[in-house]
C-alpha positions in Angstrom: 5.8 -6.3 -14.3 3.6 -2.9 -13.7 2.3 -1.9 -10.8 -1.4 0.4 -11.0 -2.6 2.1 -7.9 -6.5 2.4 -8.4 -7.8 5.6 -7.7 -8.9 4.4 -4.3 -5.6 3.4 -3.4 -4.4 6.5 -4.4 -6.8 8.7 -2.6 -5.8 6.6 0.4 -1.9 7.4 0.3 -2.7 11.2 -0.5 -5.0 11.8 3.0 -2.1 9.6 5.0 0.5 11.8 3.2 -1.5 14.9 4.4 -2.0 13.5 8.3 1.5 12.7 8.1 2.7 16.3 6.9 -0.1 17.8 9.9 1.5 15.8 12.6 5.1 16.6 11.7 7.0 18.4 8.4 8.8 15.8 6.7 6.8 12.9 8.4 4.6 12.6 4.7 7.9 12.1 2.7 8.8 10.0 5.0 5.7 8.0 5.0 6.1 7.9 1.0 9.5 6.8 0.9 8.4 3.9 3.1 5.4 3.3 0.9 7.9 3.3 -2.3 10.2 0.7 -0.6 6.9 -1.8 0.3 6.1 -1.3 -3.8 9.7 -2.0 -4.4 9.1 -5.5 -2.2 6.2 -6.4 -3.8 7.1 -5.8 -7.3 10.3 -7.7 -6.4 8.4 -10.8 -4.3 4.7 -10.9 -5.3 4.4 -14.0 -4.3 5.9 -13.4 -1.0 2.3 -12.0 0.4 -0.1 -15.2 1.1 -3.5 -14.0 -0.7 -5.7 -13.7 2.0 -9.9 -12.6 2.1 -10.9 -12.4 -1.0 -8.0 -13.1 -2.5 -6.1 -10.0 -1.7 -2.9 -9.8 -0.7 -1.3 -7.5 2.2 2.1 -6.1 2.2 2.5 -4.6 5.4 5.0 -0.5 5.3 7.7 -0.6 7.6 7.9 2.1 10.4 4.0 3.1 9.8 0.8 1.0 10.7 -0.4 0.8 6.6 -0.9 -2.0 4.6 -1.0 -2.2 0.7 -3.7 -4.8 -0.3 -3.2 -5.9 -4.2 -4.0 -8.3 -6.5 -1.5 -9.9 -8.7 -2.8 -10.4 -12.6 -0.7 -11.6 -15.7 -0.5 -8.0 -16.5 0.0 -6.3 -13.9 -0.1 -5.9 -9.9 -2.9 -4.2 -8.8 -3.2 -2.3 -5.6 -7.1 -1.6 -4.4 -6.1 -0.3 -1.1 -3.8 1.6 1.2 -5.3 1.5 4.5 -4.2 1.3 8.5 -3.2 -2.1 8.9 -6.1 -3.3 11.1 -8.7 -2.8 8.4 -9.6 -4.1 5.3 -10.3 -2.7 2.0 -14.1 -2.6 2.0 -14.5 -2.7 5.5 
């Protein structure tokens, strides 16, 4: 199965990767590596993540405080969102 970051979602990992690289060089590849291991889970287990509000799903990225909110279709996995762990994507 695919995987498609929308362009929100994308946006989202690329100003995390930045804040990351600010606070510390190396922390942003870091951060991405994480990020690749939580899309690595999901793709594996999709149905591991309970769909929650509005029918999203949350896969929570180990060592950082992010969240990956997707939606699985027959086509694909589709993640809307990238954000700190407390919020939610529209929010």
């Amino acid at each position: 199965m695919n995987i498609i970051l929308r362009e929100e979602a994308r946006s989202d990992v690329l100003h995390a990767v930045d804040g990351y690289e600010q606070r510390r060089q190396g922390l942003g590849a870091e951060y991405r590596d994480a990020l690749d291991a939580t899309i690595a889970r999901i793709l594996r287990f999709p149905l591991a993540f309970e769909p929650g509000e509005r029918g999203l799903r949350r896969a929570l990225v180990s060592r950082f405080p992010y969240a990956l909110y997707f939606r699985i279709y027959p086509e694909a996995i589709v993640v809307v969102g990238v954000l700190p762990a407390q919020r939610q994507p529209g929010a």
